[in-house]
N, C-alpha and C positions, 0 to 999 in steps of 0.2 A: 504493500500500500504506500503510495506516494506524498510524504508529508508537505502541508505547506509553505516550511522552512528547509526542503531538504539541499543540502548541499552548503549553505548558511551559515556564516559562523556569529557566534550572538555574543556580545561580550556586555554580560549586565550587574551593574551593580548594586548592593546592597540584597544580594543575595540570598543569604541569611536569613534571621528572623530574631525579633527579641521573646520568644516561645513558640511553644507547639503550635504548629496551623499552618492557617493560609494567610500569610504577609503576601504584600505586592510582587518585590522581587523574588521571594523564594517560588509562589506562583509563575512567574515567567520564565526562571528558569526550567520550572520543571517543566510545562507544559511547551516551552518553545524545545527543550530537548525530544518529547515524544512528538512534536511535529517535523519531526527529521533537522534540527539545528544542531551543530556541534558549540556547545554553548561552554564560555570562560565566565565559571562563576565568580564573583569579586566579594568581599564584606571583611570589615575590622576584625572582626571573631571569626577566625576559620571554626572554631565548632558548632556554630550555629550553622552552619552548611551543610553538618552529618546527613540532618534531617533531608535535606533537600536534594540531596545523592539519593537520599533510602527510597523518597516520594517518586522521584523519576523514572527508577528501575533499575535494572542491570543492563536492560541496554542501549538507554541514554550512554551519550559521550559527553561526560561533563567534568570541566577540568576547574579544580577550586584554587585559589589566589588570595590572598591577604591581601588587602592593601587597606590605609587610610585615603580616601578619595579627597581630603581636603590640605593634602600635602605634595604641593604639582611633582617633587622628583619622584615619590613612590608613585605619583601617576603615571608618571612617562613611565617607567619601568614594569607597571599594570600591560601597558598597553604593548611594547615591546615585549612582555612575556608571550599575550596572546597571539603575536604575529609569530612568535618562534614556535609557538607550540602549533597553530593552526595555519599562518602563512599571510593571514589577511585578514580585519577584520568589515565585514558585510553589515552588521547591524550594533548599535550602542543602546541599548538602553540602561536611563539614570534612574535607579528607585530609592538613592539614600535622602535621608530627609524626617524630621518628626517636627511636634510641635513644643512650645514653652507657651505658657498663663501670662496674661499681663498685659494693658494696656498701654499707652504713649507716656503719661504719669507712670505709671506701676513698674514695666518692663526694666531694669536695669542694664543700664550699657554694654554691659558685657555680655548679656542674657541677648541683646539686639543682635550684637555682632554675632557672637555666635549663632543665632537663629539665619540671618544672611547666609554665612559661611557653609552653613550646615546642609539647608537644603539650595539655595540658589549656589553659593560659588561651585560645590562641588560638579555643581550640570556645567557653569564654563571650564571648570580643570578637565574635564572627562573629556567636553567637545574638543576646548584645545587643542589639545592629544591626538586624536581619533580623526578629525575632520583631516591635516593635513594626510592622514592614510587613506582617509577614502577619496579625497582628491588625486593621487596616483596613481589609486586602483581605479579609479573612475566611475564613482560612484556607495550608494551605502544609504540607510536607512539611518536615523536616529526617533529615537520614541523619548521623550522625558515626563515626566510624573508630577503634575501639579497637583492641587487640590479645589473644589469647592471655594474654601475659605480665600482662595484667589480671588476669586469671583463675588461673592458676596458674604455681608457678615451671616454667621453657621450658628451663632448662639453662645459663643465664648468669645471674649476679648483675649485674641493672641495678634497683635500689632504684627511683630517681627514676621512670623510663619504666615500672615496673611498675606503680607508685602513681598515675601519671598516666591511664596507660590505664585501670586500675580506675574511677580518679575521672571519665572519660567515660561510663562504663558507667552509673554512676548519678546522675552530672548528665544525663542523657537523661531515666532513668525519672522522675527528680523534674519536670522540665522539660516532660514528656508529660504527666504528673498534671496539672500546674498548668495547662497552655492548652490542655487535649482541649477544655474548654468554647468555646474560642473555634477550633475547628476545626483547629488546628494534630496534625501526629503528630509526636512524636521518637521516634525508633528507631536501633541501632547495629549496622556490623557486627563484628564480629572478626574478624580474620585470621590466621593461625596462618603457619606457615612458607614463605613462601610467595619465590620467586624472584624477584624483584623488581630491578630495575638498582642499588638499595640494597645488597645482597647482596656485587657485586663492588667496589662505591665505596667502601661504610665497613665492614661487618660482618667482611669478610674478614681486614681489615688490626687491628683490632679484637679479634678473637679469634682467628685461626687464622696469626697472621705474613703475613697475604696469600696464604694457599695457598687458592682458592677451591675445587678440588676436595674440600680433606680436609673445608670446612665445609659443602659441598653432603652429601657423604658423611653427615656428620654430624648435619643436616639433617633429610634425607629416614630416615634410622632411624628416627627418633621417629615418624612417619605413617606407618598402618593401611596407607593406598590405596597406599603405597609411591611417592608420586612428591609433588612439588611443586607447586602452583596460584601463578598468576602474578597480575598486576593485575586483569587481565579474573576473572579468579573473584571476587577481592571487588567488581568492578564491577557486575558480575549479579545479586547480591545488592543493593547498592544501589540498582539499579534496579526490584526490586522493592517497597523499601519504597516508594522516590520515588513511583510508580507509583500510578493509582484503585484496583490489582488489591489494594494490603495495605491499601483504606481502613479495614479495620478491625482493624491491626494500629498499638499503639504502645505505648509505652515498656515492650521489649523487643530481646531479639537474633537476630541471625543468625551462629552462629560457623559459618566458613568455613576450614577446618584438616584437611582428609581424616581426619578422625576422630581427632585427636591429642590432644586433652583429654578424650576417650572412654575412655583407658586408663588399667589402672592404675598402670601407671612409666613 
């Protein structure tokens, strides 16, 4: 059976997960390896990756990497690994990224910077990197990982993570303008509230005193479809941009959110 990814080499990071489940990137790893991708897993914890080896199978091709993605020389050397190990890399997707509490009064300056650093710079360290290879190779997919809270306010004040996400949103379109000429697409998804093994590690503790129920509860109100989508929804969508099937889809979105930026409260 011929996969949608086959031949493909997928280099994604944040890989890992901060617990058991379906996170964003450990999802597209796994499911971009059974669509025939040989995929360079990346994340700070190489043992959070166990999982994401065990989820894919025996025979997925997936080759796991440490790195810090918000340190450009361990990047350059991310990406020079996966060219030695696979020859080239065809697709980048970015999934590192979480949030901090706190409004423009509240947020602490180093809370700021680090919330930028964390989820927007790492998406230019990666592109940096990666884009002058796919310009050689002549061509290549990038997929990056916004959020919602890019888009509008979600119901928590996170200043930093909101402005970050946004600033993904249209470092993509800018980034798509600039190298369509040289074959490259950048495209994003968004993900809206979505269950995540993030949910119970941090948000919980975060905003709700650690009662995961009341912020599940809580949650799920705000979505149309009444229920939550996990890693794997936003992975599905990634894998379409990745994919020949959107060659003629870039710098553009995919918000994945059961309809929750659709409404009007």
């Amino acid at each position: 059976m011929v996969g949608r990814l086959d031949g493909k080499i997928a280099l994604i990071t944040g890989a890992g997960c901060v617990g058991p489940g379906w996170g964003n990137g450990r999802a597209a790893a796994v499911i971009f390896a059974q669509e025939g991708a040989k995929v360079f897993a990346v994340d700070k914890n190489p043992d959070s990756m166990l999982e994401t080896v065990a989820l894919a199978g025996t025979a997925a091709d997936i080759t796991t990497y440490a790195c810090d993605v918000l340190d450009d020389a361990q990047v350059a050397k991310m990406v020079g690994a996966c060219r030695e190990k696979y020859g080239r890399v065809d697709i980048l997707v970015n999934n590192v990224g979480g949030s901090a509490p706190g409004g423009a009064a509240e947020l602490a300056e180093e809370a700021w910077d680090r919330q930028i650093d964390f989820n927007l710079k790492s998406v230019y360290l990666a592109c940096h990197r990666v884009i002058p290879v796919m310009v050689a190779q002549g061509g290549g997919a990038i997929v990056n990982t916004s959020s919602t809270s890019g888009l509008r306010f979600t119901g928590s004040p996170q200043v930093g993570y909101a402005a970050a996400k946004a600033g993904i949103i249209h470092f993509s379109r800018v980034t798509a303008v600039q190298y369509a000429s040289k074959g490259i697409r950048v495209n994003t998804v968004v993900p809206g509230q979505m269950h995540t093994p993030m949910v119970e590690a941090r948000l919980a503790g975060q905003r709700t005193g650690g009662d995961v129920d009341t912020l599940l509860k809580t949650r799920v109100s705000r979505i149309p479809l009444g229920f939550m989508g996990d890693g794997r929804d936003t992975a599905y969508a990634a894998l379409f941009l990745a994919s020949d099937e959107a060659r003629f889809v870039t710098g553009t979105e995919i918000v994945v959110d059961g309809g929750m930026t659709a409404r009007c409260d």
